[in-house]
Structure formats: structure tokens, C-alpha cells
N, C-alpha and C positions, 0 to 999 in steps of 0.2 A: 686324527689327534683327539678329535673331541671323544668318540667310539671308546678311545682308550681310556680315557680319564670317566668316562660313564662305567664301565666297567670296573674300574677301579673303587669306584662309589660304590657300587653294588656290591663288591666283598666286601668293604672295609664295612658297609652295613651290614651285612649276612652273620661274618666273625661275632661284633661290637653285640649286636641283639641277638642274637637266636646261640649263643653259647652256652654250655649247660653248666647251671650256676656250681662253683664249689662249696661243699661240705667242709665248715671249721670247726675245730672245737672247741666247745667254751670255756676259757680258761679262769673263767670270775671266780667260780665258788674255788679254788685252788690261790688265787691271790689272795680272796679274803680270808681264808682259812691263816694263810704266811701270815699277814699285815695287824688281824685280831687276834693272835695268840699275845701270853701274855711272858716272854721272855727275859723280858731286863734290855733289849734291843732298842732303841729309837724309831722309831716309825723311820726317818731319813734315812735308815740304816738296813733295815732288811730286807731290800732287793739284792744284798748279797756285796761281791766284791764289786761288780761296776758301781754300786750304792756309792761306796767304801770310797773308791776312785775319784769318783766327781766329789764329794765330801770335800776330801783331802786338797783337788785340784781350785778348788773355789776358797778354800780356807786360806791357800798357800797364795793364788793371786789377791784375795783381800789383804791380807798382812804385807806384801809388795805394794796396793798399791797403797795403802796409809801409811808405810816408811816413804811411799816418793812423795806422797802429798805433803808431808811434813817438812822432809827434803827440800821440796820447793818454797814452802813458805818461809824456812829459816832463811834459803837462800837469798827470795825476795825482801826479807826484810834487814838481813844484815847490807851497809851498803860495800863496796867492792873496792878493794885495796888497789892504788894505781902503782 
């Protein structure tokens, strides 16, 4: 048992260190290029349609939730018909 979990250690060490690193490429001067033109675009805006997406999806749960906060205060403060 022991044998086996020692060996087990010993790959999962071998793999983890001695693998050969990956080559990325950098994709900076490509964003900054996108982000410092001078288009008429919003900074918040031109990463494109995901940008777009979470925009719209953050604008559309703000305005939900300020109609329920409202909501609830009119309802806390008017009192309740029996």
C-alpha cells in the first residue's frame, strides 16, 4: 500500500516539475491597441458583444432592483387594509 501511494508521489512530482513550460502569446499590445483608439466607443464597451451583454445585463438587474426597493418601501409604509 504504502509502495503504491510512494509512487504515486513520484509521478505526480515528475509531471507537476519537470514539464515543459508552454509558449503564450502576448496578447497586450493587441488590447491596448483595441482599448486606446479613439472611436466614439466607451471604454466599458469595446470588448465587443460580451462587453455589450454584461452592460445591458447589469443595467436591466439595476433598474429591477430600484423598482423593488421602491416597491417595498411604498408597501412598508402604506399600512394594510383589513
Amino acid at each position: 500500500m504504502f509502495r503504491h501511494l510512494r509512487t504515486l508521489q513520484q509521478v505526480s512530482r515528475r509531471t507537476l516539475f519537470n514539464s515543459a513550460p508552454r509558449q503564450l502569446e502576448n496578447k497586450v499590445p493587441t488590447k491596448q491597441k483595441l482599448f486606446q483608439e479613439d472611436n466614439g466607443i466607451p471604454v466599458h464597451l469595446k470588448g465587443g458583444a460580451k462587453d455589450a451583454l454584461l452592460y445591458r445585463a447589469t443595467m436591466a438587474l439595476t433598474v429591477f432592483g430600484c423598482g423593488f426597493v421602491v416597491y417595498s418601501l411604498v408597501d412598508a409604509a402604506l399600512p394594510k387594509k383589513k
